[in-house]
N, C-alpha and C positions, 0 to 999 in steps of 0.2 A: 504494500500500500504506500503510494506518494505522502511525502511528508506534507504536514500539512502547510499551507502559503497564505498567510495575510497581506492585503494590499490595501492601503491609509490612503484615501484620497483627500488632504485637508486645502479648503478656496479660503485662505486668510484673508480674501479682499470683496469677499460674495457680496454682502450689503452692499458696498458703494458699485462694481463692478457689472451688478443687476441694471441700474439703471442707467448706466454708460453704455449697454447695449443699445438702448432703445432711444438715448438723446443721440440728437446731430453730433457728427464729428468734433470735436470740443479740444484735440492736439493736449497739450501737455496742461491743461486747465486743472488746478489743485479741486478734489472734489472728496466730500464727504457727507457719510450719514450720520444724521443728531438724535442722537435719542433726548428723552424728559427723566430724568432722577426724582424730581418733583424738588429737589434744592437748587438745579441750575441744569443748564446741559451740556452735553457729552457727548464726542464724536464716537459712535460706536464702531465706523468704516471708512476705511480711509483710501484711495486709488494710489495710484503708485507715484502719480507728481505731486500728489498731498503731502507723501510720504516720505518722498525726495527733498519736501521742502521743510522736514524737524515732526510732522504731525504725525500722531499715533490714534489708534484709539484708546479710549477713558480718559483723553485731555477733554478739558473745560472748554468748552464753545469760546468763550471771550480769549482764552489763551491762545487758541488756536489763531485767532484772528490777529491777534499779537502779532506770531509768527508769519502768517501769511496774507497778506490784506485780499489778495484776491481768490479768496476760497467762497466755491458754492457749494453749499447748503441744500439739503433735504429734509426732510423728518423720516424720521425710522418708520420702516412698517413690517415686525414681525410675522402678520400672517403672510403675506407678500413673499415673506425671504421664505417662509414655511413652507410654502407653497412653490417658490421656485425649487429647493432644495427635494422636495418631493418629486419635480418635474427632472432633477438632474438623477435623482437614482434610478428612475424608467430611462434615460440613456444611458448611465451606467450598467445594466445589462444587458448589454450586445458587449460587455467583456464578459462577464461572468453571470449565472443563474441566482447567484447565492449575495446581493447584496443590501447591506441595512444604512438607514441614516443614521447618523452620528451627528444629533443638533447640538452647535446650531448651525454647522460651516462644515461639515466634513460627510465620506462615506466609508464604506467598512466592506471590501468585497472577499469575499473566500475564491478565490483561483487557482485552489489544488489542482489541476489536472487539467487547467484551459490555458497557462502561459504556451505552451507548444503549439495551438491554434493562430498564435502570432509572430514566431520567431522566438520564444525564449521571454524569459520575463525582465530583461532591460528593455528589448522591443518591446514590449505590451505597456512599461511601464511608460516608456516615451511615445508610444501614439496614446497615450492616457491625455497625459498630458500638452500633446500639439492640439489632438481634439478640443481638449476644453479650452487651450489657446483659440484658436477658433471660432470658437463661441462666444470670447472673450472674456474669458475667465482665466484668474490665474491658480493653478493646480500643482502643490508638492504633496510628492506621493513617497510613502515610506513601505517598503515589503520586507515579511519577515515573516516567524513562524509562529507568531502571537500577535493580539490584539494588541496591546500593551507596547509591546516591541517597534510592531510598525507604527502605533497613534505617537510615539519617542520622535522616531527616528524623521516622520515625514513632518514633523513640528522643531525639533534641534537640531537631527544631523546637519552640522556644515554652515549653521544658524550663524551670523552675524553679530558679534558679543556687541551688546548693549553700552549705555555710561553712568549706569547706577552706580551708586558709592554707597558705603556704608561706614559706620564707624572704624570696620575695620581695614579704610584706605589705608594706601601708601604713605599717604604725608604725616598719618597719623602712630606710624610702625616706629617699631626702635631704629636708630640710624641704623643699626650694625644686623637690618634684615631687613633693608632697602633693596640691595642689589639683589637678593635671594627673589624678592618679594616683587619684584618688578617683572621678574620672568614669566610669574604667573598669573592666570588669566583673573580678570575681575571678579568673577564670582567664585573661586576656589577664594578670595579674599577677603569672602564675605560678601559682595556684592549683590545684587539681585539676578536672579537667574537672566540666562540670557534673553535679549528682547525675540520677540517671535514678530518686531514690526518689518524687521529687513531680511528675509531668509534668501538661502541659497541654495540652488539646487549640486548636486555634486553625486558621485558614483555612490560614496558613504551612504544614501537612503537607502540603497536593496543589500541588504542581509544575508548572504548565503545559506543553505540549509546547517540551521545546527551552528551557527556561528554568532549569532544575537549579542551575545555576551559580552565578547570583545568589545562590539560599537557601544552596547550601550554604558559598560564601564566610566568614559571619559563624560558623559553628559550631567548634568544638573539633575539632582531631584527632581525637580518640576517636572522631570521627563517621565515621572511616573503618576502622572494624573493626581498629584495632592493638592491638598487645599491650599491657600496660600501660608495662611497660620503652621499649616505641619511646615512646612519650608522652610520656615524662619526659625523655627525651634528645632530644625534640625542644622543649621547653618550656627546657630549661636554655640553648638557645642562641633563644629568645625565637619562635619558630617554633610558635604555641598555635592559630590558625585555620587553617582549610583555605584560607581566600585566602592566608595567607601563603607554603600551598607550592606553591600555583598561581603565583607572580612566580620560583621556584626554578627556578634550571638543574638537571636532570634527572640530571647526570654525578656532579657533588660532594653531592649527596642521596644517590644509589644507595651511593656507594662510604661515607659515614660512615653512614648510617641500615640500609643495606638495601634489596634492590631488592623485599621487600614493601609499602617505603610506595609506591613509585614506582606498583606494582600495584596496591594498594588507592586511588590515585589516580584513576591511568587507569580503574578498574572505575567508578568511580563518577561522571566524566566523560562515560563512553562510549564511550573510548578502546580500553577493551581488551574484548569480548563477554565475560557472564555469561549466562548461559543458566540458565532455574528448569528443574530435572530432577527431576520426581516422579516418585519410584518405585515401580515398580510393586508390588502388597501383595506379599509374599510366603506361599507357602501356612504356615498354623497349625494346627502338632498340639498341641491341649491336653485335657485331661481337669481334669471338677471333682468333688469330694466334697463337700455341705454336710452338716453334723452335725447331728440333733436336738440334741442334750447337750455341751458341750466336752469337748475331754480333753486332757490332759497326761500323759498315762503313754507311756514308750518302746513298750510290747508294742503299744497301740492304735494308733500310730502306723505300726506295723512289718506290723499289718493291714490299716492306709488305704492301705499302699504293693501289697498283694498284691490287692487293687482297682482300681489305679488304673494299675498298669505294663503288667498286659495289655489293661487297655482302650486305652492310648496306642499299644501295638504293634503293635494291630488296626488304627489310624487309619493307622499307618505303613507297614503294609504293604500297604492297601488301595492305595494311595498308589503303590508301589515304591520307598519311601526308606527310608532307617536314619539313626540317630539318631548325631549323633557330641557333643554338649553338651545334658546334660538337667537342669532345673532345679524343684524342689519348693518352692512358697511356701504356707508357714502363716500363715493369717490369723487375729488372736487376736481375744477378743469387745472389747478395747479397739480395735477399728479401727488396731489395727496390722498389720505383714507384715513375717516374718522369712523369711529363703529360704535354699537349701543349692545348689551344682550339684557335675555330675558331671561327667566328661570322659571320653571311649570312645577308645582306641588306634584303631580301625577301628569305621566304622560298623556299627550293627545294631539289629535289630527281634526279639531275642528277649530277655521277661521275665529268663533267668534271667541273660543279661548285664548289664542293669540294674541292677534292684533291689541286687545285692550294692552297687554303687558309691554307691547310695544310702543304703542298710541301717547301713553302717559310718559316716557322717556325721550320723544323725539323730539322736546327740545334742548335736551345735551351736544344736538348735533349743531356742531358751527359751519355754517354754509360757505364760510368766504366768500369767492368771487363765484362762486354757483360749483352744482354738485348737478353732474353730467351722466352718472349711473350708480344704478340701487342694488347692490345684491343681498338677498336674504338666504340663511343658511342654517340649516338643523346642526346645529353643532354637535349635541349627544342626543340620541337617538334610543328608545326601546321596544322589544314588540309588544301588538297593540291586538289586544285578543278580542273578537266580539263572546259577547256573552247574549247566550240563545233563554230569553224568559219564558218558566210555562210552567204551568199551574192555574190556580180557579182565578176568574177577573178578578176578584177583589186581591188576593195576591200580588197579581201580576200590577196590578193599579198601585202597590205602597210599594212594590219592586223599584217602579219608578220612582213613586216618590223621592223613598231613599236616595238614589243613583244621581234624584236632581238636589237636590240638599247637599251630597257630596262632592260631587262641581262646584256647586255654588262658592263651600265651603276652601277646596280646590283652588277655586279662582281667587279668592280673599285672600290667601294665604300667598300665591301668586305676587298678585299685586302688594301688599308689605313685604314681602321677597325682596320684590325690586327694586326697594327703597331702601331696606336695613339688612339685608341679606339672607338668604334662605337659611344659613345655621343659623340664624339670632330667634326663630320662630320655632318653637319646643315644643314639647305636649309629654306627659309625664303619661307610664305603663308599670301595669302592677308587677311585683316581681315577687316570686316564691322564696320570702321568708317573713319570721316570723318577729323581727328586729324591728324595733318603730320607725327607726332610721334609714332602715335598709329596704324599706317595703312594697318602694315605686324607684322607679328610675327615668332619668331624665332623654330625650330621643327628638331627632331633628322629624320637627313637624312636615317636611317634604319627601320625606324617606321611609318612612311610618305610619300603618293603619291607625286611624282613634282605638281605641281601646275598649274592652268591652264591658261587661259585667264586672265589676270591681268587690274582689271577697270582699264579706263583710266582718271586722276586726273583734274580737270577744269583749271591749269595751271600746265608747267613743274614744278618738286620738285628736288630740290638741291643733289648730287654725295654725297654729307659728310651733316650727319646731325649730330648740339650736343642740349644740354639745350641751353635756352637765354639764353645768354651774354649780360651784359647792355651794350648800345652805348651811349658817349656824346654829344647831338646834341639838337637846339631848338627842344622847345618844341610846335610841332606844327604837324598837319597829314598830310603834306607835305613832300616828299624828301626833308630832309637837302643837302643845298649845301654844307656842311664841317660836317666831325662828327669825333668825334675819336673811335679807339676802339682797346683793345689789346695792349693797350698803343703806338700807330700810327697815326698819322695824313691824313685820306683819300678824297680827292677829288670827288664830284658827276662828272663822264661823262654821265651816261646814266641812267634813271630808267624806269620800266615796271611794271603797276599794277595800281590799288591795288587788288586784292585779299581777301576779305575779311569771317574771319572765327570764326563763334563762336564757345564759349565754349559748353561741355557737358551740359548742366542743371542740368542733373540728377545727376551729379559727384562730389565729392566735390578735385578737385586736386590741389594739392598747385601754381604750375606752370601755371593755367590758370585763378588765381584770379583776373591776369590784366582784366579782361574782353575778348571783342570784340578786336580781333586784324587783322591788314590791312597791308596783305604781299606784298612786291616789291622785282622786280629781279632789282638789283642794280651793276652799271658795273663805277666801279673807274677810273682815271685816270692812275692808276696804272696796270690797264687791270685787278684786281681781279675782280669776279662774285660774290656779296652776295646774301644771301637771310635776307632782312629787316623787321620787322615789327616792324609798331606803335599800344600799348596796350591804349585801349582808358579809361580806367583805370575802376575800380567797387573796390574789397576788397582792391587792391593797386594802387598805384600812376599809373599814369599814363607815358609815354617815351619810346623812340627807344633799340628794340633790334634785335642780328643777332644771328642768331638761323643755319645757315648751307652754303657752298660753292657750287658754279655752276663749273662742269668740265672745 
């Protein structure tokens, strides 16, 4: 059996690159994508004259301008790149059967046994890359016999060192480890790994069989997909190559770093299987409108939706699914996309569930200079089962009922959804035990049946329940006539009970080490309702506590 072959296809410059397709010829013009942080913005893409001229991305939109006075601008559009990166792995298979995306810039092909269809896997890997030249995209591809290996190697091998500093600069060393210290590269210095803004292409990205090891010895941590934080705390105690955590004991690593680096090792050795797992498409319900004329008025917009909701529903129920997250992107004539979604309590495939959820949000949407096409999209999608009614009319008549009370219901929940978010909307379900505490549990109102017949508890349980609170009172299993609590002085008029309820056995919970405890409804002189109990004591003392209030 052929060893196996992984091949990294990473487009470091996809965002900006995208839309330098489709603009006019534009010669060496600095261009970048801006994402929103929500505290400033940020070049998230940069083209290769941006990039020529100091700019990276995660620089600061105003720095950047610093830099470059003549850079243009776009606004980032995730679904967009989502969406083209989907469209490049369907041409990524006329190399191979077996390929996955890798978001948000990369692909991941298995070409065990297809390089020989092309000349060998430097040919395969160099019309990889003229092709996506081509298309104009810029494409470094790393092969090897791991995931891990190739994601290194098509992201550092041969990488362009950076001009991070760190405290541990040169100018900062002892004199007398200056000249030692200058031979070595920046980030062996402590520096920050090296930049991934300027790569290089070079023979070092293909891997021979069985050879991984060697290349990836001399590279940066960063080469094993860590977080930034493990980088630097692995750099502070002089630990910056991957060979240097290949000579590490495996024990005293796990336990101060984390057993992600120890994984992110082993993957990328071979040690531990990665498997590339392309998924398979999933079905797409979308409808489009394109506009002769733009428009920006609410009313037109609120007519693009009565177009466009029941064509999606047709597609859905052609289908047998219902919609449970549906999503409207307005595209403006400045080649931007602004988008709203919705969120459904229960799936469904009828217009007039929709559209309201929609209706009430479109005016989030900013028209600019006019919005030229409408697309709407079932984002998550479930199937949608008819249910056949039968039995005596009167039946079948509260059948309905019901079914329509719970739309209604449905749709309420819907709509404050989309305002304060689908988890913020709860509904409590009874749960099989016997603890007063423990006797409901709390469940997202969109995800979850109401609940039904609720046991009914062997005495009333209290409107407000919290933890015991200690109460000051003898010490004795009787109603105190005086106890304090809450820093108050309260009077017995009335008690009822006892109640008594033990702990779980099986559990060990810090709150019910008192033991056996013997609840009373206690009614103060003061007309307050407690709920009392005395812990007959086991891991802890034994004394009165008030654990919740009677309406």
């Amino acid at each position: 059996m052929p060893a196996r072959r992984i091949l990294s296809v990473w487009f470091p410059r996809l965002g900006a690159e995208r839309l330098l397709r489709r603009m006019a010829p534009a010669g060496d013009m600095p261009f970048a994508m801006v994402c929103d942080t929500g505290q400033m913005q940020v070049l998230s893409s940069v083209s290769q004259a941006a990039e020529a001229a100091g700019l990276r991305p995660g620089q600061p939109l105003r720095d950047a301008h610093a830099l470059c006075a003549g850079l243009v601008t776009r606004l980032q559009n995730p679904q967009a790149e989502a969406a083209f990166l989907d469209a490049l792995t369907r041409w990524a298979g006329r190399f191979s059967p077996w390929v996955a995306a890798e978001r948000p810039d990369a692909l991941l092909l298995d070409i065990t046994g297809c390089a020989h269809l092309f000349g060998g896997e430097a040919e395969m890997v160099e019309r990889v890359a003229g092709e996506a030249a081509d298309l104009g995209l810029t494409a470094l591809c790393g092969l090897a016999d791991t995931v891990g290996a190739a994601w290194a190697l098509a992201r550092y091998a041969g990488a362009a060192p950076g001009h991070e500093r760190s405290g541990d600069a040169i100018d900062q060393e002892a004199r007398a480890t200056r000249s030692r210290a200058a031979k070595r590269r920046h980030w062996e210095r402590g520096g920050a790994a090296p930049s991934l803004a300027a790569p290089r292409a070079g023979p070092a990205r293909i891997a021979p069989p069985g050879q991984a090891h060697g290349l990836l010895s001399p590279l940066p941590v960063a080469a094993l997909r860590l977080a930034p934080e493990q980088v630097e705390a692995l750099a502070r105690v002089g630990l910056r190559r991957v060979g240097d955590l290949l000579g590490q004991p495996r024990g005293p690593l796990a336990r101060r770093f984390g057993r992600e680096v120890i994984l992110r090792l082993d993957q990328a050795i071979g040690a531990v299987p990665e498997p590339v797992s392309p998924a398979a498409a999933p079905p797409r319900f979308a409808v489009r409108l394109s506009l002769p004329e733009p428009i920006g008025l609410t009313d037109d917009m609120l007519a693009a939706l009565d177009r466009l909701v029941p064509r999606l529903c047709t597609l859905l129920r052609e289908k047998g699914r219902g919609v449970r997250r549906v999503r409207l992107q307005a595209w403006r004539v400045d080649d931007t996309m602004q988008w709203i979604e919705a969120g459904l309590a229960r799936a469904a495939d009828a217009p007039d569930r929709i559209r309201p959820l929609l209706a009430h949000r479109i005016d989030e949407i900013e028209a600019g200079f006019g919005i030229d096409m409408l697309r709407l999209e079932a984002v998550q999608t479930e199937p949608l089962h008819e249910r056949t009614r039968s039995g005596h009319l009167e039946a079948t008549a509260a059948a309905r009922a019901r079914a329509g009370r719970g739309a209604a219901l449905d749709d309420l929940i819907g709509r404050i959804g989309g305002r304060l978010g689908m988890e913020a909307i709860t509904r409590r379900h009874p749960v099989s035990s016997h603890i007063p505490e423990k006797c409901a549990q709390v469940l997202a109102a969109a995800w979850s049946e109401p609940a039904g017949d609720w046991p009914a508890p062997p005495a009333p349980r209290p409107l407000l329940l919290w933890r015991p609170e200690p109460v000051t009172a003898l010490d004795s299993p009787h109603p105190p006539g005086a106890f304090r609590w809450r820093g108050r002085d309260h009077a017995l008029a009335e008690a009822r009970g006892p109640e008594r309820i033990a702990p779980e056995w099986w559990l060990d919970e810090p709150d019910w080490r008192s033991g056996v405890r013997d609840y009373w409804q206690v009614i103060t002189q003061a007309g307050e309702k407690l709920w009392l109990f005395y812990a007959h004591g086991a891991a802890l003392s034994p004394g009165w506590f008030c654990q919740g209030r009677f309406a």
